[in-house]
N, C-alpha and C positions, 0 to 999 in steps of 0.2 A: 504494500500500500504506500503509493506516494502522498505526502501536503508540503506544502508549503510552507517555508519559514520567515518572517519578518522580523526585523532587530531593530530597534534604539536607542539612540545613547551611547552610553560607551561599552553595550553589549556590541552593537554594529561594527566595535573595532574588530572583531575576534569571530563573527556569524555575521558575516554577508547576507543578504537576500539568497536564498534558494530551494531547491526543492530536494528534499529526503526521502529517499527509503525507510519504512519503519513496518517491516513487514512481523514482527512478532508481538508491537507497542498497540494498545488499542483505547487506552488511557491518558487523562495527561500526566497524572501521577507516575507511571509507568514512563513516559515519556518524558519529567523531569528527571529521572534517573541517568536515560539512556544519553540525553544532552548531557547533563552533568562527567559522562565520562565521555562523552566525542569533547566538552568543550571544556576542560579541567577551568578554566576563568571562573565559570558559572557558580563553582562549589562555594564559596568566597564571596559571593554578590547575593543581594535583594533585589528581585524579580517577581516580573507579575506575565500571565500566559492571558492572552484573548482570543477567543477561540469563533472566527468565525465573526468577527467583529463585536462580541459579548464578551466582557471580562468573567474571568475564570474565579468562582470562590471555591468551588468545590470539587471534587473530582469528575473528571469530562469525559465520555467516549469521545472516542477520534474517527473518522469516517474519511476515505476514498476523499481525495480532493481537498481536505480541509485545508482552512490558512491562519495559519497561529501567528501569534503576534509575539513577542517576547519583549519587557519593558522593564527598563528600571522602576528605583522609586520617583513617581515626580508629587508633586503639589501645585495647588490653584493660585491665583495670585492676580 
């Protein structure tokens, strides 16, 4: 199963825009795992997953095509 990845901030330094293979991930919980060891930065950082344009509070299925977002922490202002 391929989606899509999007990054911000100073995760963008380190994940590019692109599209992954996650063919045994079907979670995001599962799926902050498997980042966390393709992207060792990650382990070390606060982050938030949007999944599909909805911010993630809770654990997600991931479907065919999805497009996750990956974000630091930001604030309003």
């Amino acid at each position: 199963m391929k989606i899509e990845i999007i990054s911000f901030g100073k995760i963008a330094e380190f994940i590019s825009d692109q599209k992954i293979d996650i063919a045994e991930i079907a979670d995001t919980d599962s799926l902050k795992m498997h980042l966390e060891t393709l992207f060792p930065e990650l382990k070390g950082m606060k982050y938030k997953f949007a999944l599909n344009n909805q911010l993630v509070q809770a654990n997600s299925i991931i479907n065919q095509n999805d497009i996750l977002a990956i974000m630091p922490p930001f604030s309003g202002g």
